[in-house]
N, CA, C and O atoms as a Tinker XYZ file with bonds, in Angstrom:
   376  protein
     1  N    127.570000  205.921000 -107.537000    73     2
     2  CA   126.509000  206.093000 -106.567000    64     1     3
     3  C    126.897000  207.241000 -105.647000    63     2     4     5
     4  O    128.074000  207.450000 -105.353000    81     3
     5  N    126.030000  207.876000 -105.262000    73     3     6
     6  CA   126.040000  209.066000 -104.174000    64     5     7
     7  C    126.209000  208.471000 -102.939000    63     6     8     9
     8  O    125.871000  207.315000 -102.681000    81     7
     9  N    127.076000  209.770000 -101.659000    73     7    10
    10  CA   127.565000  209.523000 -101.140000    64     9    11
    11  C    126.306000  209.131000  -99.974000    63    10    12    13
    12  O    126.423000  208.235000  -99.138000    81    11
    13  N    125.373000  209.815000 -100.094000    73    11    14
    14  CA   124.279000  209.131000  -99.253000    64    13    15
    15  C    123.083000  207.490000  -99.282000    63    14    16    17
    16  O    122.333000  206.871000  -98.527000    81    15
    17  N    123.661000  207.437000 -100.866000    73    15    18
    18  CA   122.980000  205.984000 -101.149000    64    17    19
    19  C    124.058000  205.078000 -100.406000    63    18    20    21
    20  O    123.686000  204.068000  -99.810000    81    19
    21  N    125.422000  205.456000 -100.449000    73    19    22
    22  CA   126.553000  204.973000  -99.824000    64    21    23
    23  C    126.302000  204.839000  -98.877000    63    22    24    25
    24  O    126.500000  203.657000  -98.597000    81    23
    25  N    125.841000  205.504000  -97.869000    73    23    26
    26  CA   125.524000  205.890000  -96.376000    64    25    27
    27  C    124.601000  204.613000  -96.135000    63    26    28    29
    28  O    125.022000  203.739000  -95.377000    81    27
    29  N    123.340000  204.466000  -96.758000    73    27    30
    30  CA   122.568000  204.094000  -96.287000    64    29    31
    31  C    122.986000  202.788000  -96.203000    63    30    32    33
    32  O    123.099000  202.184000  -95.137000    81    31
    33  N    123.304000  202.165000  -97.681000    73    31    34
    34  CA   123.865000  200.607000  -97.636000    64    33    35
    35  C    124.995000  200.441000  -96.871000    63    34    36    37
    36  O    125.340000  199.261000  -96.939000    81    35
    37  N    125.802000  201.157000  -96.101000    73    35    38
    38  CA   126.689000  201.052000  -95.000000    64    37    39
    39  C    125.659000  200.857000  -93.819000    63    38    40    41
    40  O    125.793000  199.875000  -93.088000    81    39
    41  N    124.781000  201.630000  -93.638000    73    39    42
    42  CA   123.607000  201.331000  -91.965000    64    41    43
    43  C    123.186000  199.422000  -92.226000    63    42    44    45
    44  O    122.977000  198.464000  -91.481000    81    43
    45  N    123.225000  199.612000  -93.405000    73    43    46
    46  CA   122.086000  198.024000  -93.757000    64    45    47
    47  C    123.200000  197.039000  -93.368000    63    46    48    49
    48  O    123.024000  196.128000  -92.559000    81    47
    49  N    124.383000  197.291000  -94.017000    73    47    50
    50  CA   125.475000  196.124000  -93.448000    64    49    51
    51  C    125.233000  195.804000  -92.691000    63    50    52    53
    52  O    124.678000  196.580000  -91.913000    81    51
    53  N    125.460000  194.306000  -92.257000    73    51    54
    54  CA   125.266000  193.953000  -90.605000    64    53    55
    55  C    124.290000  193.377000  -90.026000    63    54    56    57
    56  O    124.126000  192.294000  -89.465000    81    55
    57  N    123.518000  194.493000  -90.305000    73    55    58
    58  CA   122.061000  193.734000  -89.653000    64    57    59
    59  C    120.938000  194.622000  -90.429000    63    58    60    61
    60  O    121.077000  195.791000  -90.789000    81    59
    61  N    119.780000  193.787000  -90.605000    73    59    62
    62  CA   118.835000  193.644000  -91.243000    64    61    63
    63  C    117.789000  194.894000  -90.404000    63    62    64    65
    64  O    117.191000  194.637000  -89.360000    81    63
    65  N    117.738000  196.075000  -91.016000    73    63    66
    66  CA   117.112000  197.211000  -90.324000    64    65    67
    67  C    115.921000  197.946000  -90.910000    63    66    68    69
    68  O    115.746000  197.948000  -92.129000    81    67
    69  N    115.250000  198.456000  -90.233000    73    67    70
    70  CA   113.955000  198.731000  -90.900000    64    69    71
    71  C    113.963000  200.391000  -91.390000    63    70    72    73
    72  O    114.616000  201.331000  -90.937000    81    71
    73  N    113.221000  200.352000  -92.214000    73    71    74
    74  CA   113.254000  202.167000  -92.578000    64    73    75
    75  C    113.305000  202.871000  -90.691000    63    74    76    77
    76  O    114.387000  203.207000  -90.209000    81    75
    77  N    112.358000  202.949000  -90.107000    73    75    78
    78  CA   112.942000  203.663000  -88.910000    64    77    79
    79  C    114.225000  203.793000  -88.280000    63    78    80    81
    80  O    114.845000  204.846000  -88.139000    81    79
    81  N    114.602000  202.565000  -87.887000    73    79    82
    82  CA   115.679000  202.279000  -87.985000    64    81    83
    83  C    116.865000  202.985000  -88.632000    63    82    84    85
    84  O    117.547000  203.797000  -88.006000    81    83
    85  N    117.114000  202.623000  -90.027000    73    83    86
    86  CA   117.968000  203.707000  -90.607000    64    85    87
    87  C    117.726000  205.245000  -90.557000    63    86    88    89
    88  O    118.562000  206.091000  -90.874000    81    87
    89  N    116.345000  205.507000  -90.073000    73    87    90
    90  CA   116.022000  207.083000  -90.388000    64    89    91
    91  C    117.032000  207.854000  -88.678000    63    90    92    93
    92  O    117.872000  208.720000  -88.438000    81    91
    93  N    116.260000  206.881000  -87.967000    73    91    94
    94  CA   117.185000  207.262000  -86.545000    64    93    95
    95  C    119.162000  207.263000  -87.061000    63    94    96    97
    96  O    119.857000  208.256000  -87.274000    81    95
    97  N    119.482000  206.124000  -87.107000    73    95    98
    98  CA   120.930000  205.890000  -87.785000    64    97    99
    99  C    121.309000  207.352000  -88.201000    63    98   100   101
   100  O    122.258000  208.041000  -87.828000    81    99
   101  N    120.488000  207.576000  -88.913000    73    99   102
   102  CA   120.961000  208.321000  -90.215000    64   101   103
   103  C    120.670000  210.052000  -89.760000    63   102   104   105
   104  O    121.344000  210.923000  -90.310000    81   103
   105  N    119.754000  210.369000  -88.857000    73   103   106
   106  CA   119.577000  211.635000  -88.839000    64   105   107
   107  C    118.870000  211.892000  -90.181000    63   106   108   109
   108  O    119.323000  212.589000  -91.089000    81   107
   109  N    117.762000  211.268000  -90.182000    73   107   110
   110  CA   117.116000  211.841000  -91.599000    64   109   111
   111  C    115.510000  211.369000  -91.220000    63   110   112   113
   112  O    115.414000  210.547000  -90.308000    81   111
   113  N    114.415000  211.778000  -91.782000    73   111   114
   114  CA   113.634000  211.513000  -91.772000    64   113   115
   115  C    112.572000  210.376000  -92.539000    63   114   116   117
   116  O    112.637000  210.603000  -93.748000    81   115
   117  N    111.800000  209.451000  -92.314000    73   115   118
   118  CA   111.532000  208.355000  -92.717000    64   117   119
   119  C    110.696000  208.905000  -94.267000    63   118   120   121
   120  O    110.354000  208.131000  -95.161000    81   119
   121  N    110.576000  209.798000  -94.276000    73   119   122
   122  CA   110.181000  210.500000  -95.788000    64   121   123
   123  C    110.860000  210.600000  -96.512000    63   122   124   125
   124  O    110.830000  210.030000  -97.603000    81   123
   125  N    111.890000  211.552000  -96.018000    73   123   126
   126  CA   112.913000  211.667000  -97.112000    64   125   127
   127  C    113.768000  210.222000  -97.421000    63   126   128   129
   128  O    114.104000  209.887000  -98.557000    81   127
   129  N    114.017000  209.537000  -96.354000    73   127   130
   130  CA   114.812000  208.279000  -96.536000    64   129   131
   131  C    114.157000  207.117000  -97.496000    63   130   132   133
   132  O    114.858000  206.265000  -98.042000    81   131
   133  N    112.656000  207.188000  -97.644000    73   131   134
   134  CA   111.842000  206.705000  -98.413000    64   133   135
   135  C    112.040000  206.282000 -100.102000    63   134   136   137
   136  O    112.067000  205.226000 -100.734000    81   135
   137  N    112.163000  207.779000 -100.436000    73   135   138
   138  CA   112.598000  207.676000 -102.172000    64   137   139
   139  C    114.125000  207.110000 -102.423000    63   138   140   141
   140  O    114.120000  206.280000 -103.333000    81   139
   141  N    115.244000  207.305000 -101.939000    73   139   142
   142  CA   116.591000  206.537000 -101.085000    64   141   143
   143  C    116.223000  205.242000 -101.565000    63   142   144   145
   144  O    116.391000  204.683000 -102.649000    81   143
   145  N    115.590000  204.845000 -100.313000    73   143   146
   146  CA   115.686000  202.720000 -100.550000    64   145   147
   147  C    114.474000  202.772000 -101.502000    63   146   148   149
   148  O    114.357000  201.547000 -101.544000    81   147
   149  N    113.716000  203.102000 -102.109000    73   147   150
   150  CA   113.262000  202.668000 -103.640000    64   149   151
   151  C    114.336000  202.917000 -104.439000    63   150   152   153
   152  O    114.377000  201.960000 -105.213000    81   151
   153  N    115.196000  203.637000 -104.679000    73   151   154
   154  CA   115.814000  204.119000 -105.538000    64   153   155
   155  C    116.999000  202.480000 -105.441000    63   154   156   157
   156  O    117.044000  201.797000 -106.464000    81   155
   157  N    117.825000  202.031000 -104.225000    73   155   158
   158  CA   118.241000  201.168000 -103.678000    64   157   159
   159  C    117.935000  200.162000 -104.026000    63   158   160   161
   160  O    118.750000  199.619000 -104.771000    81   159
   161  N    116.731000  199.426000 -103.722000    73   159   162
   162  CA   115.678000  198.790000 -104.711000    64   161   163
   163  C    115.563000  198.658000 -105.384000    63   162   164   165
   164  O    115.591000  197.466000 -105.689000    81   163
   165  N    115.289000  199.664000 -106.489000    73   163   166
   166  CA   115.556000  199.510000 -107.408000    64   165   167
   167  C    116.695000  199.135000 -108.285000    63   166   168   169
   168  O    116.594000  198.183000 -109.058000    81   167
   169  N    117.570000  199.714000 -108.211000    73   167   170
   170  CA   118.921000  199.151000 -108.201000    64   169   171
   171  C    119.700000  197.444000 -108.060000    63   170   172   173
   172  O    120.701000  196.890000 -108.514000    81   171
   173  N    118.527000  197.076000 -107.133000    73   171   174
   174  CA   119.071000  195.608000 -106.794000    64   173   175
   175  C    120.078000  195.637000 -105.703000    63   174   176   177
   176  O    120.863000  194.701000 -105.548000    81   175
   177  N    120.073000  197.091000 -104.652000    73   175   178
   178  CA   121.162000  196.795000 -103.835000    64   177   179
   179  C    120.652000  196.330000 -102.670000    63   178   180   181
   180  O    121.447000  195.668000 -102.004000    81   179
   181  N    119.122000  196.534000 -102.040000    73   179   182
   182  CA   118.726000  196.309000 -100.870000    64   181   183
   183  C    117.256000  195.686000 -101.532000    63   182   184   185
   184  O    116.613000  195.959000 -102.546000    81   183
   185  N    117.061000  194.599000 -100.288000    73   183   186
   186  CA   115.723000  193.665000 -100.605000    64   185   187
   187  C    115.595000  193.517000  -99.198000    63   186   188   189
   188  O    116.444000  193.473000  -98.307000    81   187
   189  N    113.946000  193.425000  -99.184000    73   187   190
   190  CA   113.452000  193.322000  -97.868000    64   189   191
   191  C    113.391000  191.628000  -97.451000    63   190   192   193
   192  O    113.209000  190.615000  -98.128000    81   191
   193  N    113.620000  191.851000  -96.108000    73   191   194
   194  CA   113.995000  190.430000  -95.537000    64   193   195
   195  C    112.517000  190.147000  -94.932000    63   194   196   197
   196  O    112.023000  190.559000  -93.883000    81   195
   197  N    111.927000  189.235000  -96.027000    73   195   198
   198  CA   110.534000  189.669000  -96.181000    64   197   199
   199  C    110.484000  187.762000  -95.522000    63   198   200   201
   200  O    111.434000  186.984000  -95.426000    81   199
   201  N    109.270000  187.569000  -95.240000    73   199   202
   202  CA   108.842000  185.733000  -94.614000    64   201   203
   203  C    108.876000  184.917000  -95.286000    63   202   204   205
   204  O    107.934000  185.181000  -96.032000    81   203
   205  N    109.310000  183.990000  -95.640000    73   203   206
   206  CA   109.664000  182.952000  -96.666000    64   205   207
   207  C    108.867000  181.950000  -96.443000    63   206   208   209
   208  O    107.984000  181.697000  -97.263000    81   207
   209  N    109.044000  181.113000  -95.178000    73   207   210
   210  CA   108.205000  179.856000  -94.589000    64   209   211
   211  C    108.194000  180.262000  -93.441000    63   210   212   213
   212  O    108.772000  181.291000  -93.090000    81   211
   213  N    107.185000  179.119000  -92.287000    73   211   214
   214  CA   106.492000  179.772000  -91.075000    64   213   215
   215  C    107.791000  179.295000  -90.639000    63   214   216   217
   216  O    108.631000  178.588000  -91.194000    81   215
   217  N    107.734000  179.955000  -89.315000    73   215   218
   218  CA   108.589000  179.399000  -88.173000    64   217   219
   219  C    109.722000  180.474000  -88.277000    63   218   220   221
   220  O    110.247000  181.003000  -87.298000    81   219
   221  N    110.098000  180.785000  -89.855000    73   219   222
   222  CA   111.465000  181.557000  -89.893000    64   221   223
   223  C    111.330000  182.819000  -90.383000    63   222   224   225
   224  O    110.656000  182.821000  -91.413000    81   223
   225  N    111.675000  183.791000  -90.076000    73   223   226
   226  CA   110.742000  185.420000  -90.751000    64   225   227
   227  C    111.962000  185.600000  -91.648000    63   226   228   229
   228  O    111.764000  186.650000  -92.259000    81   227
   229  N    112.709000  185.264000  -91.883000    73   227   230
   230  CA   114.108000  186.113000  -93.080000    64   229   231
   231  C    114.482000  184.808000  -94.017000    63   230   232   233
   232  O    115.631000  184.735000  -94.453000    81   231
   233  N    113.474000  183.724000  -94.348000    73   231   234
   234  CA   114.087000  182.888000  -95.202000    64   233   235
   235  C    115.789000  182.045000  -95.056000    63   234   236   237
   236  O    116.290000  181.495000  -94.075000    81   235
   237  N    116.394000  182.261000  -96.606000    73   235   238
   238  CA   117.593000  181.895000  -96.503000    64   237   239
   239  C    118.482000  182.930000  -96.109000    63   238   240   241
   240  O    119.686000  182.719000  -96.254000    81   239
   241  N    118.053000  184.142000  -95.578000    73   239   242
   242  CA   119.616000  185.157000  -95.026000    64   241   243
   243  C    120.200000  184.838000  -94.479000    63   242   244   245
   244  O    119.954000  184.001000  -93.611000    81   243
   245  N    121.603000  185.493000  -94.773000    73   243   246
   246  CA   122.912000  185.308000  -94.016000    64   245   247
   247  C    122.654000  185.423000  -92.885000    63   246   248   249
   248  O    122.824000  184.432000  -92.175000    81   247
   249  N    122.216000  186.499000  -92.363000    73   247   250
   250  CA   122.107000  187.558000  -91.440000    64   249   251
   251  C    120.705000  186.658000  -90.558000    63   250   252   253
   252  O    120.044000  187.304000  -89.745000    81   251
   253  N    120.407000  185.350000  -90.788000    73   251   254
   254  CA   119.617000  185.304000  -89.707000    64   253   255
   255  C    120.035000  185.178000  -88.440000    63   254   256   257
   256  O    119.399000  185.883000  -87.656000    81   255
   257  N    120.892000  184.516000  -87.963000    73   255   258
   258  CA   121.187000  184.632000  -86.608000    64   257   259
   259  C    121.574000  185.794000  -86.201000    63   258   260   261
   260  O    122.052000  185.753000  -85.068000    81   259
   261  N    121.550000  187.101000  -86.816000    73   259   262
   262  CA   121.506000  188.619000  -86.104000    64   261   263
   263  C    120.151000  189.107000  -86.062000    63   262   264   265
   264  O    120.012000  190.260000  -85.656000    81   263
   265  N    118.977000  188.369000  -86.449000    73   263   266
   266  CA   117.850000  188.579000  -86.776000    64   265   267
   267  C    116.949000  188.955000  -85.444000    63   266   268   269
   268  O    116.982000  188.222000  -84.455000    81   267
   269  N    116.340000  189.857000  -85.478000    73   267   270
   270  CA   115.497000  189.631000  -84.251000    64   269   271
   271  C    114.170000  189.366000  -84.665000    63   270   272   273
   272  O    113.413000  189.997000  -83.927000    81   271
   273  N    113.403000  188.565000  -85.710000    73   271   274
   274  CA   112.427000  188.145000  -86.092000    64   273   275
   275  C    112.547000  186.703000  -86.362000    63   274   276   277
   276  O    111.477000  186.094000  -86.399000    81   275
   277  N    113.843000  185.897000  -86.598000    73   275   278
   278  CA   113.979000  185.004000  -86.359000    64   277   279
   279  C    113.403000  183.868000  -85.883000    63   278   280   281
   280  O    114.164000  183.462000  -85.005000    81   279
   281  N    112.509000  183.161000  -85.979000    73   279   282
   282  CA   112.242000  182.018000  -85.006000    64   281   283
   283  C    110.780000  183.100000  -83.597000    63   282   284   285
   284  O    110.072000  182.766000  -82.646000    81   283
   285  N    110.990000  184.005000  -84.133000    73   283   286
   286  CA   109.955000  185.186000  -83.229000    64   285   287
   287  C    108.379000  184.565000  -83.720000    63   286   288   289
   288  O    108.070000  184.141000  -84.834000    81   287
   289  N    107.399000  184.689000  -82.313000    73   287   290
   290  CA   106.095000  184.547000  -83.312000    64   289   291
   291  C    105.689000  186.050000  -82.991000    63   290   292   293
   292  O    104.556000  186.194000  -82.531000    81   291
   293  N    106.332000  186.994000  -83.142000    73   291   294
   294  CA   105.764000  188.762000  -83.472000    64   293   295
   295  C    105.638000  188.408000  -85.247000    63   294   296   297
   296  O    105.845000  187.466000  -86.013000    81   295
   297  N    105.251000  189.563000  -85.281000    73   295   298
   298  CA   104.635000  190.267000  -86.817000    64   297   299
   299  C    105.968000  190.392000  -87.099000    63   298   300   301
   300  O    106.736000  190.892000  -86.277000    81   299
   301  N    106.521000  189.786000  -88.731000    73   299   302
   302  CA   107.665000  190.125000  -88.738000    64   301   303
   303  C    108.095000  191.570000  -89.166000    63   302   304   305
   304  O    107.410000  191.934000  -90.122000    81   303
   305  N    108.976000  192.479000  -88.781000    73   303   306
   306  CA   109.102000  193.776000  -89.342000    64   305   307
   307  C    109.868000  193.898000  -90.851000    63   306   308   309
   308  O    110.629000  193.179000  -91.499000    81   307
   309  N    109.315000  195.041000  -91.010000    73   307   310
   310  CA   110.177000  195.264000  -92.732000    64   309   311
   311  C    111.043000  195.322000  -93.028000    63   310   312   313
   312  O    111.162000  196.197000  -93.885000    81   311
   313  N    112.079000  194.730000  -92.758000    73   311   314
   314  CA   113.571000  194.764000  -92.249000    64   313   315
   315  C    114.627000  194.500000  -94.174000    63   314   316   317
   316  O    114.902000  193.584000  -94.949000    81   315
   317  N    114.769000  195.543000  -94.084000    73   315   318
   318  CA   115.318000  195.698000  -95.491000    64   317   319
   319  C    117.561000  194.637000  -95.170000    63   318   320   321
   320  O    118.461000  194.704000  -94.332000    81   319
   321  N    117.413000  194.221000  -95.890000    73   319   322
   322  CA   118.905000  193.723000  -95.968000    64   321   323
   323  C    119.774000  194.432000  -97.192000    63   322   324   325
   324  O    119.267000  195.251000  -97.958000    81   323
   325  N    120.947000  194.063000  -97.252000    73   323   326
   326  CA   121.745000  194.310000  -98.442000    64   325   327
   327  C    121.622000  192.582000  -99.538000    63   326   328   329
   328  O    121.714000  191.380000  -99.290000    81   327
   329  N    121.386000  193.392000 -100.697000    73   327   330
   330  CA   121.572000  191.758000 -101.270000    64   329   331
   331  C    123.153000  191.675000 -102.034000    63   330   332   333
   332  O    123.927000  192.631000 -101.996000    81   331
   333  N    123.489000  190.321000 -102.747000    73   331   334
   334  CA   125.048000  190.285000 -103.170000    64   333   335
   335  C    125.654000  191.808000 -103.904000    63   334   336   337
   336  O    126.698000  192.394000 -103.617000    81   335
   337  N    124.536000  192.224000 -105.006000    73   335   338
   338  CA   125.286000  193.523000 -105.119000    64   337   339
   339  C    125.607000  194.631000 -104.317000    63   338   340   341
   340  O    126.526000  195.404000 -104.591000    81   339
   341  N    124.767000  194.747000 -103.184000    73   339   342
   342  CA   124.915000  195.754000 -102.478000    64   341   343
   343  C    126.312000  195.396000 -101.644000    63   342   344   345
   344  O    127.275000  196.156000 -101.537000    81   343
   345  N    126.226000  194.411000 -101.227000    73   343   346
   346  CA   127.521000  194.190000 -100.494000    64   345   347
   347  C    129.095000  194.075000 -101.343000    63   346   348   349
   348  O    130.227000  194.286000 -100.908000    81   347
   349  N    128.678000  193.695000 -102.576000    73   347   350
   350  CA   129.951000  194.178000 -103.402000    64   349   351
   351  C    130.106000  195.337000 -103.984000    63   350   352   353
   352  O    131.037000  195.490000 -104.774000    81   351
   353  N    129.337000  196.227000 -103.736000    73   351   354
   354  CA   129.501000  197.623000 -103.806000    64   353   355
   355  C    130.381000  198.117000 -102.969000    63   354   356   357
   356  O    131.423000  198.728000 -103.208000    81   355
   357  N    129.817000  197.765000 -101.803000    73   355   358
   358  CA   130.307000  198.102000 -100.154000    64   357   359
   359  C    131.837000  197.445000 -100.025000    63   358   360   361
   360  O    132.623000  197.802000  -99.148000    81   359
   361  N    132.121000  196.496000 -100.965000    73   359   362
   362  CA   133.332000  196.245000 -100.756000    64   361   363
   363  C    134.660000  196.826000 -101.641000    63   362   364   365
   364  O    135.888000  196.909000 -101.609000    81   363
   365  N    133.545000  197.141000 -102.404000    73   363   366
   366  CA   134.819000  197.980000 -103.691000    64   365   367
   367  C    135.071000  199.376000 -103.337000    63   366   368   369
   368  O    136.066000  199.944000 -103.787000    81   367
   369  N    133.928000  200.199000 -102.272000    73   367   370
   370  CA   134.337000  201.525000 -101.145000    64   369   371
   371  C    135.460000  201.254000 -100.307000    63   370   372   373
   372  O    136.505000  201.862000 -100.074000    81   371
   373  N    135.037000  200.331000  -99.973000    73   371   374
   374  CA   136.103000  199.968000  -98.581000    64   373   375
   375  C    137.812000  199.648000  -99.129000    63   374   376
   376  O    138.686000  199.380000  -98.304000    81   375
């Protein structure tokens, strides 16, 4: 993997962030960062921490108690996560 697909699944570690989000992070623009997390996506390294049941906006994630949609009654945002491969990617860099 390239050193910027690298990049990105390093921003996602942690906490559950939305394309803006990483575009700020990243010094890049939400266009170009676009084809990136499809590509990511595709891959199976990042999945959006999309609403599962009411009450909870991120389902079963790890990462819910870093969540700020959590238990929120806002609109939940598109908040992309790392899924198991992505994070064992991230661990075989490190």
């Amino acid at each position: 993997m390239t050193a910027p697909l690298a990049a990105i699944l390093g921003a996602v570690a942690g906490e559950p962030r939305t394309p803006a989000e990483l575009a700020r992070t990243l010094g890049s623009s939400e266009a170009a960062l676009a084809g990136m997390l499809r590509t990511l996506q595709a891959g199976g390294y990042v999945q959006e921490a999309a609403p599962q049941t009411e009450g909870c906006a991120c389902g079963p994630c790890a990462l819910k108690s870093m969540c700020r949609n959590a238990g929120g009654e806002a609109a939940p945002l598109h908040l992309l996560r790392l899924t198991t491969r992505g994070e064992a990617y991230l661990k075989r860099l490190g």
